[in-house]
C-alpha distance (Angstrom), angle and dihedral (degrees) to the residues before:
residue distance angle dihedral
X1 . . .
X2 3.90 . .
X3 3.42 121.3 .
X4 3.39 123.8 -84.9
X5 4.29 119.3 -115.5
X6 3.72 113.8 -179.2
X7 3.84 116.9 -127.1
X8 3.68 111.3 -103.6
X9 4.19 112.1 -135.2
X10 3.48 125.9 -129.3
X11 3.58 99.9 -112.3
X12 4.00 86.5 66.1
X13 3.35 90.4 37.5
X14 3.99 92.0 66.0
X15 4.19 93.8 49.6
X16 3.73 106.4 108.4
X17 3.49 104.4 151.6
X18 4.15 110.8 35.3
X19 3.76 113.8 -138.1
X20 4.12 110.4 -124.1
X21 3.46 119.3 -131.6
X22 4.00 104.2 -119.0
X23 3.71 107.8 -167.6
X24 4.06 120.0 29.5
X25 3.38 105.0 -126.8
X26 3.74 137.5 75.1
X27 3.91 106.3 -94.3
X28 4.09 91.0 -148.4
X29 3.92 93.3 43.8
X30 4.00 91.8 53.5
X31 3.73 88.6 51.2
X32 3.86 91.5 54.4
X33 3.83 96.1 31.8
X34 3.77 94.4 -121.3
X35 3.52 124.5 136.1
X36 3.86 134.9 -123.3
X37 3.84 141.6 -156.3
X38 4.09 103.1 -153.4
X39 3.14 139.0 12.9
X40 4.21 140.4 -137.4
X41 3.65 127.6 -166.2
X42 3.92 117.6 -146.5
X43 3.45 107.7 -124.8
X44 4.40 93.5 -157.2
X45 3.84 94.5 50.1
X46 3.29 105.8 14.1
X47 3.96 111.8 -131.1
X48 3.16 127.2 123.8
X49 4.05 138.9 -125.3
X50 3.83 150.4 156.9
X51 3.55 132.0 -59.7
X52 3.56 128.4 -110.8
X53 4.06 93.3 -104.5
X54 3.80 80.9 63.9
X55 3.52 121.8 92.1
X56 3.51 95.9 -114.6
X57 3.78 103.3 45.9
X58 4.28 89.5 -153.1
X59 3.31 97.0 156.0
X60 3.65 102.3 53.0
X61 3.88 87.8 36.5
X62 4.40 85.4 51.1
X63 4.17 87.8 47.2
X64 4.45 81.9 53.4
X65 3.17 107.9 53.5
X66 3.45 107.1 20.5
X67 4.28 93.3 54.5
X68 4.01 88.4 -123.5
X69 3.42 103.8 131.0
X70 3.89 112.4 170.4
X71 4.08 119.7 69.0
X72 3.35 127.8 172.5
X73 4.28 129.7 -141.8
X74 3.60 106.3 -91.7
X75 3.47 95.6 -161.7
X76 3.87 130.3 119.5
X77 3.80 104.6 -91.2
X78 3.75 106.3 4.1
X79 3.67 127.0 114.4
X80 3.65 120.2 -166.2
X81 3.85 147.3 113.7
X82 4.09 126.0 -134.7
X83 3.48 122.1 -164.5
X84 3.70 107.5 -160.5
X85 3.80 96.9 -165.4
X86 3.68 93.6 63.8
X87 3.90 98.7 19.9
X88 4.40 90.3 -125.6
X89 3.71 125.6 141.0
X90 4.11 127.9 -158.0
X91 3.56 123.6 -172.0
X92 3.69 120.3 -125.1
């Protein structure tokens, strides 16, 4: 058997130019004083906000309701792309 590549979507597929997180810290979390573990930058808008293995779940909440549906890691040293609409990652 072949190996197996997953499909990238076309929401990642249209990210050339990956939005950078500015601040480090998730800008709804610091206006409720909660805390978070990761973070995700929104790559239509811009902002960014916490994972979904924080308590929270901004991001993924953000990507929702808003219609933005590609975020990248925020995290030091980590380059990738999520799109939550079709749950598919890319590698930058």
């Amino acid at each position: 058997m072949g190996q197996f590549k997953p499909k990238t979507c076309e929401h990642l597929n249209t990210i050339d130019d990956v939005k950078k997180s500015k601040n480090y810290h998730c800008d709804d979390c610091i206006k409720t004083g909660d805390s978070w573990l990761h973070l995700r930058t929104c790559q239509t808008c811009g902002t960014t906000l916490c994972c979904d293995s924080s308590p929270n779940k901004h991001a993924s909440k953000h990507a929702s309701t808003q219609n933005h549906p590609v975020a990248s890691s925020a995290e030091p040293n980590e380059k990738w792309l999520w799109c939550y609409e079709h749950k598919s990652i890319k590698t930058y």
